[in-house]
N, C-alpha and C positions, 0 to 999 in steps of 0.2 A: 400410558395414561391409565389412570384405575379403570374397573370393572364396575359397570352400573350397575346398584340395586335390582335385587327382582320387583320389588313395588314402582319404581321408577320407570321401568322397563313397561309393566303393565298398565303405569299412567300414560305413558307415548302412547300403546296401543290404542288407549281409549281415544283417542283424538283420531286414530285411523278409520275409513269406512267399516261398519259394525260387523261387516264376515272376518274385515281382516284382522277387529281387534278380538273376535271370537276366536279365528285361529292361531294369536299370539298369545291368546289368556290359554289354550290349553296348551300349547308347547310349553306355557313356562309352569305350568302345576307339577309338583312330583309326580311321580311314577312309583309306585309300589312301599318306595322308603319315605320316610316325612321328613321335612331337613332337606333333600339331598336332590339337584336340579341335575337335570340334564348335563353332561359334560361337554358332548357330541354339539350342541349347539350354541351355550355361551362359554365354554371354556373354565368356569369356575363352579365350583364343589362347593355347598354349605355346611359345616359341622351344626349339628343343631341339638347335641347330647353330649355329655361329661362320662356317659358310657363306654367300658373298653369296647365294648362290640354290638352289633346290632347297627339296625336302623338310624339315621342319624349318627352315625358315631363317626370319628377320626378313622378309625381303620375302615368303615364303609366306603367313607368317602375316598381315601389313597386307592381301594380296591376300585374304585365306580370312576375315578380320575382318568386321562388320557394323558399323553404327552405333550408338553405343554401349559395343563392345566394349572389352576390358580386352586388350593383351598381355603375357605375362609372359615376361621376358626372365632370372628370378632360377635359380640354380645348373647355367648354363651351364658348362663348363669352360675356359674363356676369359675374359681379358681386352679381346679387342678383335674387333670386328668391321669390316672395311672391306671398304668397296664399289670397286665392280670394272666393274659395270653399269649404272650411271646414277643419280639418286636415286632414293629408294625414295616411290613415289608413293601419296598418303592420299586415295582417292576420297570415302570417305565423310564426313559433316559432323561425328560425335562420335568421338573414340578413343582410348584411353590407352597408354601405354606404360610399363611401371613398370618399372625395372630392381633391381639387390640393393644400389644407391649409388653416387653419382658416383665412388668411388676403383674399385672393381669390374668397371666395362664402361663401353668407350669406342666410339661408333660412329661410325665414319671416312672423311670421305668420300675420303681416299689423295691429295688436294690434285688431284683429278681430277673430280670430280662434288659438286654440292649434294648431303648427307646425303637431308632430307626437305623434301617438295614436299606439302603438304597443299591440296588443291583445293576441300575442305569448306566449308561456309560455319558450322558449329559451331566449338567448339573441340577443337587439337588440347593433349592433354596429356601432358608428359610428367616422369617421376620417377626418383631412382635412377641413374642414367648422366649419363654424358659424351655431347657433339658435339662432333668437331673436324676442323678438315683440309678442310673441305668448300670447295667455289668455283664461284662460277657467274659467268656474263655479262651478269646484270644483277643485281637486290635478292637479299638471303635468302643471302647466302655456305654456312651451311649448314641453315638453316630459310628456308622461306618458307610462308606460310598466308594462305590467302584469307578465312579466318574469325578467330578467336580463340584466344591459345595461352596455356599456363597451362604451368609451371614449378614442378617443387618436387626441391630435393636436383639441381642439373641445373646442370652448367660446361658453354658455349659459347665454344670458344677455337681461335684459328689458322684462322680461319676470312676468306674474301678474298669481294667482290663485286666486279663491272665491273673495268675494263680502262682505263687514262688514256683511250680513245678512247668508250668508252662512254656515252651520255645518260642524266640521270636518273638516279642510283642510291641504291637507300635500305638501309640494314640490311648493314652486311658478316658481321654474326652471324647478325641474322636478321632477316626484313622482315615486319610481318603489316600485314592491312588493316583488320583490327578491334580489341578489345582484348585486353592484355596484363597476365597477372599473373603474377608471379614470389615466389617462399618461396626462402630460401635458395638464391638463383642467381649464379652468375660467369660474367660478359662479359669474357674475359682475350684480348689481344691479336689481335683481329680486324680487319677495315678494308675500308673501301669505298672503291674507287677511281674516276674518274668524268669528264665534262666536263659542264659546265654545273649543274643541283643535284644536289647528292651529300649524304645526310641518312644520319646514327643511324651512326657508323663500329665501334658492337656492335650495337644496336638500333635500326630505326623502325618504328613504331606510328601506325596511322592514327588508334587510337580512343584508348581512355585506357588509360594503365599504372597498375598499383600494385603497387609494390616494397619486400620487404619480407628485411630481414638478405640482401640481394644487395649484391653487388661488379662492379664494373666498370672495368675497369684494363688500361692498355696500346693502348688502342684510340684510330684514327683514320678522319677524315672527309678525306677530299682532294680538291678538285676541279682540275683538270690546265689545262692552257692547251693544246686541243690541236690541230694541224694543220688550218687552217680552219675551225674555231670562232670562236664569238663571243665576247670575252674578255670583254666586260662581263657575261654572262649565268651565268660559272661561279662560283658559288656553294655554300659550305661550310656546314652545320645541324647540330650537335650532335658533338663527336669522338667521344663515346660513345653517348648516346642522341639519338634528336629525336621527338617526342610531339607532334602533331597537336592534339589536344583536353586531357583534364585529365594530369597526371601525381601521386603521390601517393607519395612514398620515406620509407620507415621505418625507421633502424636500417641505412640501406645506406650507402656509401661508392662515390664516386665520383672518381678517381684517377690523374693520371696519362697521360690522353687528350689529342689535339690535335683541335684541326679545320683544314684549312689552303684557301687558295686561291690560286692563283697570278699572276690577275689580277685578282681581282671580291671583293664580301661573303664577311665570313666572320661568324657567329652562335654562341656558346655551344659552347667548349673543352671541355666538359663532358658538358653539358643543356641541348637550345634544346628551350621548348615553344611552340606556337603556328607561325606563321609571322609572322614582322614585312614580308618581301618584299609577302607575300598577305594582308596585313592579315588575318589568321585568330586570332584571339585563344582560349586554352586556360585553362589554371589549372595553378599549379605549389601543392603544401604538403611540405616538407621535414620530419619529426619524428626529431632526435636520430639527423640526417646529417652526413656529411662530404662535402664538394667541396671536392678538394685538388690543387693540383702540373699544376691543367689547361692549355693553351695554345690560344690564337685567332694565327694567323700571318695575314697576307694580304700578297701582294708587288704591289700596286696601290697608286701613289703617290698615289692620290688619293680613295681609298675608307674607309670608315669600320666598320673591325671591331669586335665588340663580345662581350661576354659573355667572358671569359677563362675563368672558371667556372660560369655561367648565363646564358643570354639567355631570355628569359620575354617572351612577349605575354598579358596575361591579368592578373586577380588572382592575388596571389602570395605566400605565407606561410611563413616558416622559425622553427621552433620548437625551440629546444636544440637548435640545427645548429653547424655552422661552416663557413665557406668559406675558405678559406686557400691561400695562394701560389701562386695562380694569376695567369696573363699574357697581357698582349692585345698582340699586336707587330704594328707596320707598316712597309712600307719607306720611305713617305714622311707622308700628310697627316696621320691621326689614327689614334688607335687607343683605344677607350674601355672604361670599368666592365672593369676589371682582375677582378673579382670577382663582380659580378650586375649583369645589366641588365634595367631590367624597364621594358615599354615600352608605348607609347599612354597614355590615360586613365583609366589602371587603380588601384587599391589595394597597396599593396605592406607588409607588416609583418614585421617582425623583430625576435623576442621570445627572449628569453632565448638568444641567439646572438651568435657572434661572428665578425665581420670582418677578417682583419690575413694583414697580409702579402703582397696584393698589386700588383699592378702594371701601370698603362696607359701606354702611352708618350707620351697626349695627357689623357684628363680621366678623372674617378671614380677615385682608384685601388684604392678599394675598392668605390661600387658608383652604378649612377647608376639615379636615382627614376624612376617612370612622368610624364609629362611633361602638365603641367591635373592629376595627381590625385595622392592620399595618400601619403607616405612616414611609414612608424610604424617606432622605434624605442625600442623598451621593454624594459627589464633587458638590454640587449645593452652587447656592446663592440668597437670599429672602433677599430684600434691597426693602427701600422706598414705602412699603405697607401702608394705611391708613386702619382702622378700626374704624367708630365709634359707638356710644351709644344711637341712633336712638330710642327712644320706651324705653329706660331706663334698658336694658336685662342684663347690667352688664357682656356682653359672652366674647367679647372684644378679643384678638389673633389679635394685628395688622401685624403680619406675617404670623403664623400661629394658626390654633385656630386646637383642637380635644375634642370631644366628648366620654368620658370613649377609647380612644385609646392610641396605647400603639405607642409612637415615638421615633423611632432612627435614631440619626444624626451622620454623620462621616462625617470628612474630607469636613464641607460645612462650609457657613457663613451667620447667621443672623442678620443682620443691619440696622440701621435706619430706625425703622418701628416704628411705632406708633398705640396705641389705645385710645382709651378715657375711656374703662373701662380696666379689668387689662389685666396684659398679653401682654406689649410691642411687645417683640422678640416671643415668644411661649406662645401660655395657654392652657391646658388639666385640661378639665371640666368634674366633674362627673366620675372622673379616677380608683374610686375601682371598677367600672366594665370591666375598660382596661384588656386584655388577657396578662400582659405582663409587664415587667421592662421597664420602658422604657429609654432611655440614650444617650448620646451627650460624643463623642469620637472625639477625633484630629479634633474639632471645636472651632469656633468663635461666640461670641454674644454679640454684639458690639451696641452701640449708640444708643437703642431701647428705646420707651418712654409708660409708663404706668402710671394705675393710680396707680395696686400695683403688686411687682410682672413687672420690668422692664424690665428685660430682657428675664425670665422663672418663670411663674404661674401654680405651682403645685395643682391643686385642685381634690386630692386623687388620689391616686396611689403609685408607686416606681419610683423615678429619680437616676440615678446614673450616675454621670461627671468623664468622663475619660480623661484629659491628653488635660483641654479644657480652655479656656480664656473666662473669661465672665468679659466686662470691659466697663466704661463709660455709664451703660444704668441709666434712672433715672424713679425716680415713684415719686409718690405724695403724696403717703403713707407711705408703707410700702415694704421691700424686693425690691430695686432699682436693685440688681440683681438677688437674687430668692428671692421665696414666697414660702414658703409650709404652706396650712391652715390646720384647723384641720382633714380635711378628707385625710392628704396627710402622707401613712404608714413609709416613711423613705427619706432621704434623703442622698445619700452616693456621697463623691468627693473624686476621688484619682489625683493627681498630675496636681492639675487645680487652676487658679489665678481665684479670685472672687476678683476684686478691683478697682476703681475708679468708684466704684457706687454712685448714691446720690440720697437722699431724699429729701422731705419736711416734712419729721417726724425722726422716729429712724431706724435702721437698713439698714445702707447704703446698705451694699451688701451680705446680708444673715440674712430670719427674716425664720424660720424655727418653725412650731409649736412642732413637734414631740421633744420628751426629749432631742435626739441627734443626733447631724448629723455624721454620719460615715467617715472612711477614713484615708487617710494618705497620710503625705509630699504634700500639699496642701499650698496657699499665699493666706494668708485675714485679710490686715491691717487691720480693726476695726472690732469690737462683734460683733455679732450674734445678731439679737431679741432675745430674751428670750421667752421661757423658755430656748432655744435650748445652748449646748453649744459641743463647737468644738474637733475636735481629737487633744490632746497637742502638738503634733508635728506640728501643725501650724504656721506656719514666718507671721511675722506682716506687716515686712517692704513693704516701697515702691517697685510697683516691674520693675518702672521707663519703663514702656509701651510706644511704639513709636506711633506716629497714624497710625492708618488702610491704609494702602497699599499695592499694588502689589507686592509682595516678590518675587513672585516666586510661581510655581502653580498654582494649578484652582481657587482658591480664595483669597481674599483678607485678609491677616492678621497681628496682631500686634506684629513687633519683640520688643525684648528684649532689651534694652538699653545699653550702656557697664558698668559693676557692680554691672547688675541686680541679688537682693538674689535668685530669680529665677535660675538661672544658674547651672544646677548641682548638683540640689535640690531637682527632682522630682524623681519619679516611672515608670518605666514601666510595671506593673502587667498582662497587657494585652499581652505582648510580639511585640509591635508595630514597624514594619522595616523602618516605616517612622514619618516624625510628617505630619504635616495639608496637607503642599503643595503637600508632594506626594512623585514619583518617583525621585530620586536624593537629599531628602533632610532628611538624615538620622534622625531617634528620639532619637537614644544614640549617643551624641558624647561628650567627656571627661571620668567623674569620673563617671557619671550619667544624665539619662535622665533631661532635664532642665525643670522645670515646667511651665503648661501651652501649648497653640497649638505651638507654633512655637520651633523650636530648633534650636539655634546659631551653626548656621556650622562652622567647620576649614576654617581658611583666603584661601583662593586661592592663586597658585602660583603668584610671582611676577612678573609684564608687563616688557617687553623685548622691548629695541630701537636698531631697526638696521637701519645703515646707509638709505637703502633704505625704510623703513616703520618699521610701528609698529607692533606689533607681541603680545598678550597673553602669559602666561607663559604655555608653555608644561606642 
């Protein structure tokens, strides 16, 4: 509950027997400083000067404060306060700062001293104002805390850490060692400068964050190449934030960051949680975020940056996110997951989220799976990824790329992505060490470009198409819509159109090494590669595919034309109560499921004209 006024405090007493409101009029008068009440008895500190120091001032107060205490910094006559003597140092473990609102009062460190130095091992919390300006010689540009810090209504901005020549740096905003929660907070143009690791270029957080309607934008992680260092040691984590254990963002946005390094790893342009160096693994869940516009630089021709807009060690979950046009550049070998990298043995899902518009100069260009473990893709959609072939790595996933993992897709869409080595729409590398079958249900994989392998590059494992369209993607090789190579153990399609593939060799839409490809009640005008050949109940014909568009549903997909052999044709094996789009758009309607994602629904009632307006049919 708030903290009563001292005039309100002194109205109560008046209505008390007159000794006892004589004894609560002078408990509540200052003592020596003006401005500044008693801590020991209400618990709350008044700022009552725009002065660095003295009587009445913000550093009186934090010094005159207890554990616990509240300072109140509201109907000051100023906008700003800047410091002049150092930071203003928070010995005790709990203490609040509330100000009258971030546009209100800004406390400044004058681009000469870190603002606040909290020593506590509580949390420091703060509301209602700005920090900016601040700068120190190593973490915490203008926050640093040895305990936990919490944020609400609070812009951290123009704030600087370390020096190119400096080891170590974390937090050019702010560094804490424990956890972090933020309400309505911006991380606006701050930056850590560094040699060797340089982490969070607004934020690091040793323990967990969770962020919520916060922005973060403008901010960089660098670490420097610098006069007798060791170049392979300097290392870049996170251009905006980097988060040790879990992180959890809500309704925030994250935008606009780099992380760079000049000669060594660079991690997540964005958001690196975890360490992948320190094999330290965290947890990331995004809900109804954006990660946008990030950049991963490294100028080591031989190093391997990653995360443009995420790198993640840990189980990892984005939920009605997006991550978009973000870039992973290198000067020379590789440069990977244009978009999200999520890495070790982990889980990784992305539901109702979308991918597009990335770009790695070498593989994933939209995102690359945790590598032995799951990649889910559910109601999402990965469109307009780049991936190229940087250093000649041949890894290529211009949507998405996975390493021996095992991926299932349902009800999503992959499109228009491109690679320059194989693996347009999807590639799974090194897949007999995958845990898993991995399979594509009541989906789309559309207009992807490869070298082989257009739309889905099997390279070893098990793929199984359930009740999916894969159409229009092309390669330059071979498999314009799949590829299974030799390491790839089976390839099985039940009630799924593979057609309007194309090459620039043989095997428009299915080059298959394995003896045979499994299944049934499946569309695929033209052969197979060879060796492989088909389950005979194969239809040839056209299957007169309309273009990709908004049907209906969370993504985008290609209906059926009217007289498509499609129609009526397919399987439901899976027992499936919808096709692609979803709720409302049944997967059996006629004789039989129709093959392929989408399923021709019954016409709708007929439009009704009444005199007075128009009407839908009941």
């Amino acid at each position: 509950m708030p903290v009563p006024s001292a005039s309100l405090l002194r109205r109560r007493a008046l209505r008390l027997h007159p000794l006892v409101a004589c004894l609560a009029a002078a408990l509540l008068m200052p003592s020596g400083h003006a401005g500044v009440r008693s801590a020991a008895v209400h618990g709350t500190v008044q700022v009552s000067t725009c002065d660095d120091a003295g009587p009445g001032s913000l550093r009186e107060a934090v010094a005159a404060a207890a554990d616990g205490d509240v300072v109140e910094l509201g109907g000051l006559g100023c906008d700003t306060i800047t410091l002049s003597s150092g930071p203003i140092g928070i010995g005790v473990a709990n203490l609040s700062l509330v100000g009258p609102g971030r546009e209100g009062l800004t406390i400044s460190g004058g681009d000469a001293q870190r603002v606040f130095d909290h020593a506590g091992n509580g949390t420091l919390s703060l509301s209602g104002l700005s920090v900016a300006h601040g700068t120190a010689a190593d973490g915490g540009g203008c926050i640093r805390s040895a305990g936990s810090l919490a944020l609400d209504d609070v812009v951290v901005s123009s704030c600087v850490a370390g020096t190119p020549d400096t080891a170590d740096v974390a937090g050019g905003g702010a560094s804490v060692a424990g956890n972090a929660t933020l309400t309505d907070a911006d991380f606006l143009d701050n930056r850590a400068d560094g040699t060797q690791r340089v982490r969070g270029g607004a934020l690091a957080v040793g323990g967990s964050l969770r962020a919520t309607t916060s922005r973060f934008t403008g901010n960089r992680a660098h670490s420097h190449d610098a006069s007798g260092g060791n170049p392979m040691q300097n290392l870049a984590e996170g251009g905006a934030i980097h988060v040790l254990a879990d992180a959890e963002l809500v309704d925030s946005t994250i935008s606009g960051n780099t992380a760079q390094s000049d000669t060594f790893e660079v991690f997540g342009g964005g958001l690196a949680v975890g360490s992948h160096p320190d094999d330290v693994a965290g947890s990331l869940e995004l809900l109804r975020t954006e990660v946008s516009g990030n950049t991963v630089v490294s100028g080591c021709p031989v190093c391997a940056p990653q995360g443009g807009g995420i790198a993640a060690v840990g189980i990892t979950r984005l939920r009605r996110s997006v991550v978009l046009d973000n870039t992973v550049g290198s000067t020379g070998f590789y440069g990977g997951a244009g978009g999200l990298r999520v890495f070790d043995a982990a889980s990784a899902e992305i539901i109702d989220s979308t991918i597009s518009g990335n770009h790695a100069d070498s593989a994933g260009g939209g995102l690359i799976g945790p590598s032995e473990g799951y990649l889910t893709l559910d109601g999402s959609l990965v469109t307009d990824n780049f991936a190229g072939n940087q250093g000649g790595t041949q890894e290529g996933g211009g949507g998405v790329l996975c390493f021996s993992c095992t991926i299932q897709v349902s009800s999503s869409t992959v499109s228009g992505n491109t690679a320059e080595a194989n693996g347009g729409g999807i590639g799974i590398l090194f897949g007999e060490s995958a845990p898993g079958t991995s399979t594509v249900v009541d989906s789309t994989i559309s207009g992807n470009v490869g070298a082989e392998g257009g739309g889905f590059m099997l390279d070893g494992g098990r793929l199984r198409v359930s009740n999916s369209t894969i159409a229009f993607n092309l390669a330059s090789t071979r498999g314009a819509g799949i590829s299974g190579t030799e390491y790839a153990y089976a390839i099985e399609l039940q009630s799924s159109i593979v057609a309007d593939n194309a090459t620039g060799g043989a095997a428009n839409n299915v080059w298959a090494f394995p003896d045979t490809v499994e299944g049934a009640n499946n569309l695929i005008p033209n052969a197979p590669g060879l060796p492989a050949s088909m389950p005979a109940d194969t239809l040839t014909g056209d299957p007169l595919l309309l273009p990709l568009a908004d049907n209906g549903g969370r993504t985008p997909t290609h209906a059926l034309g009217e007289g498509s052999p499609a129609i009526d044709a397919g399987n439901n094996t899976l027992g499936l109560v919808f096709d692609q789009r979803g709720e409302g758009y049944a997967r059996e309607v006629g004789a039989a499921a129709d093959i392929g994602a989408f399923e021709q629904q019954p016409p709708g009632p007929d439009d009704v004209i009444f005199r007075d307006g128009f009407d839908a049919g009941q």
